[in-house]
N, C-alpha and C positions, 0 to 999 in steps of 0.2 A: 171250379166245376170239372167233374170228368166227363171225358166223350169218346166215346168206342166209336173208328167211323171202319165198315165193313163193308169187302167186298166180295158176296155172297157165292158160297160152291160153285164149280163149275166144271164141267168136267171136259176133256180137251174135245171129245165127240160133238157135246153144247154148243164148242167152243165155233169151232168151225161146220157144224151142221151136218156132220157126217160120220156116220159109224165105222168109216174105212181108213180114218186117220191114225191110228193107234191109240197109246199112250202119253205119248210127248207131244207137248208143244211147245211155242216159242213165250216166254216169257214177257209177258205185258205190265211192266209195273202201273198202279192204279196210281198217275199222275191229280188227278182229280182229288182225289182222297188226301194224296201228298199235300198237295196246295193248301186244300180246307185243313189240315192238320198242323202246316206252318202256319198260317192265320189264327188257328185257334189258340197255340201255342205265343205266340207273340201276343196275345193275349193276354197269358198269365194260366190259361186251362190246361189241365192234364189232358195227353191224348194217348191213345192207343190205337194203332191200325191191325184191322186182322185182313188178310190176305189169302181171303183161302184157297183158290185156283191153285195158287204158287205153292200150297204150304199145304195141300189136300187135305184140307181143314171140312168137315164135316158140320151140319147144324148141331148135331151133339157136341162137335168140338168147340161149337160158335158161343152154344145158352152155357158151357163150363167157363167160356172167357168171361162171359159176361159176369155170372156168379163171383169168379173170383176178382172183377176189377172192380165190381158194382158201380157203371157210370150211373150219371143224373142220364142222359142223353146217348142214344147210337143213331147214326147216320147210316145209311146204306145207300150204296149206290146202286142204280134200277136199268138194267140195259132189257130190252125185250124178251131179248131170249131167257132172263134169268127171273121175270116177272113172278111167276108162278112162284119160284123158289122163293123168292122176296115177299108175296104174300102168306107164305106157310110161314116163314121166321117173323114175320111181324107178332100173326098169330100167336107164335110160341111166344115170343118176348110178353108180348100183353099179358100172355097167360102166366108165367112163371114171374114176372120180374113187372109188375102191376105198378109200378113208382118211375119207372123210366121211358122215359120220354122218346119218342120214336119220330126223325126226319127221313124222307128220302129227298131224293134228288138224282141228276143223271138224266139220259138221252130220252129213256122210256118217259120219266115224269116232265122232263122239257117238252114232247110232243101230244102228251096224253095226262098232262094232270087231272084232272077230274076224274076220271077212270083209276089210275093210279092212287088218288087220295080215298074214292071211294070203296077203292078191290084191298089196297092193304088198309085201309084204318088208324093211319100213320098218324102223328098230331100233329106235323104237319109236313107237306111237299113243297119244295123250292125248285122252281120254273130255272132255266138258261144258268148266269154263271151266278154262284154262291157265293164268290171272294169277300163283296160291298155288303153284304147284308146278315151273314152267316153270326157272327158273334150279337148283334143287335137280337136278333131272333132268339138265338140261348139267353142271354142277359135279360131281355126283358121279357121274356113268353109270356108271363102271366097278366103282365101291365097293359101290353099293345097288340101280342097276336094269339092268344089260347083260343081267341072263335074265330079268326081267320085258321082254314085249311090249307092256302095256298098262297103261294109268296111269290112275287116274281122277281126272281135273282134280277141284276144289273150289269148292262155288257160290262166287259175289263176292256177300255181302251189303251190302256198302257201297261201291258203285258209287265214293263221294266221295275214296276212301283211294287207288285207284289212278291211276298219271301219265296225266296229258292224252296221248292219243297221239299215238307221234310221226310228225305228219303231216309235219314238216322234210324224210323220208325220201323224199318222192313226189313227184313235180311235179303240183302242184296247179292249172297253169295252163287 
C-alpha cells in the first residue's frame, strides 16, 4: 500500500502567530509523521513524507505530489493553527483524487475529534498516539473501521519498542 503522510503549509508568521517575525524560522522536523512512517514502513508499505513548512511546499505543490505518487491513503497531521488549511486540502483531495483515502491525526484531532472529523470529512480521525493502531486501520479499513470516524490511538508506554523514525524520508539538510 502507499501512504503520503503530510504536514500541511505553514508559513513561519502561522508559525509563531506574529507578522513581525520575518521569513525564517527554526526548523521543526515532523517527528510524528517520522514515527508513523517507520511503523508503516516496517510494515512492508511505501511511504512518502511531504514537509511543507520546511520545503515551502504549497497546496499546489501538495495535490502535484499526490498526482505523481498516487497513494491508496494520506495522513495529515492537524495542529490548530493549521486547521483551516487542513480542511481546504482535504476538500481538494476528495475533489481531485476521489479513491484516496484520507486520515488525520495530531493535537487538533486528539482534543477536538468530532469537530475535526466533521469540519474535514476525513474517513477517518485517530485520537492520542497512532503507533499501536496505525497499520491495523490501513490493513483492514474496509473489514473493521470504514463506518467508524474516529479511532482512539493507544498511549506508547515504552517509547524503546518503537523504530527510530524515519527521518531518511526528509531532507534533513
Amino acid at each position: 500500500m502507499k501512504i503520503m503522510l503530510i504536514f500541511p503549509p505553514l508559513t513561519v508568521s502561522e508559525r509563531y502567530a506574529s507578522k513581525n517575525v520575518g521569513d525564517v524560522g527554526g526548523y521543526l522536523p515532523p517527528l510524528g509523521l517520522l514515527y508513523m512512517a517507520a511503523v508503516l514502513e516496517n510494515s512492508g508499505h511505501e511511504v512518502k513524507v511531504l514537509d511543507c513548512p520546511v520545503n515551502n511546499y504549497t497546496i499546489d505543490n501538495v495535490l502535484r505530489f499526490i498526482d505523481e505518487f498516487q497513494p491508496d491513503w494520506v495522513g495529515m497531521a492537524a495542529v490548530t493553527v493549521l486547521i483551516n488549511r487542513v480542511i481546504e486540502l482535504n476538500k481538494l483531495i476528495h475533489e481531485k483524487f476521489p479513491k484516496v483515502k484520507i486520515l488525520i491525526g495530531g493535537p487538533h484531532a486528539t482534543i477536538r475529534p468530532k469537530e475535526t472529523s466533521e469540519q474535514t470529512g476525513a474517513d477517518i480521525v485517530i485520537t492520542n498516539e497512532v503507533e499501536d493502531v496505525l497499520v491495523d486501520i490501513l490493513e483492514n479499513y474496509d473489514k473493521k473501521y470504514k463506518r467508524i470516524k474516529i479511532v482512539e490511538g493507544k498511549p506508547v508506554l515504552n517509547i524503546d519498542r518503537l523504530p527510530f523514525p524515519a527521518r531518511h524520508l526528509i531532507d534533513m539538510k
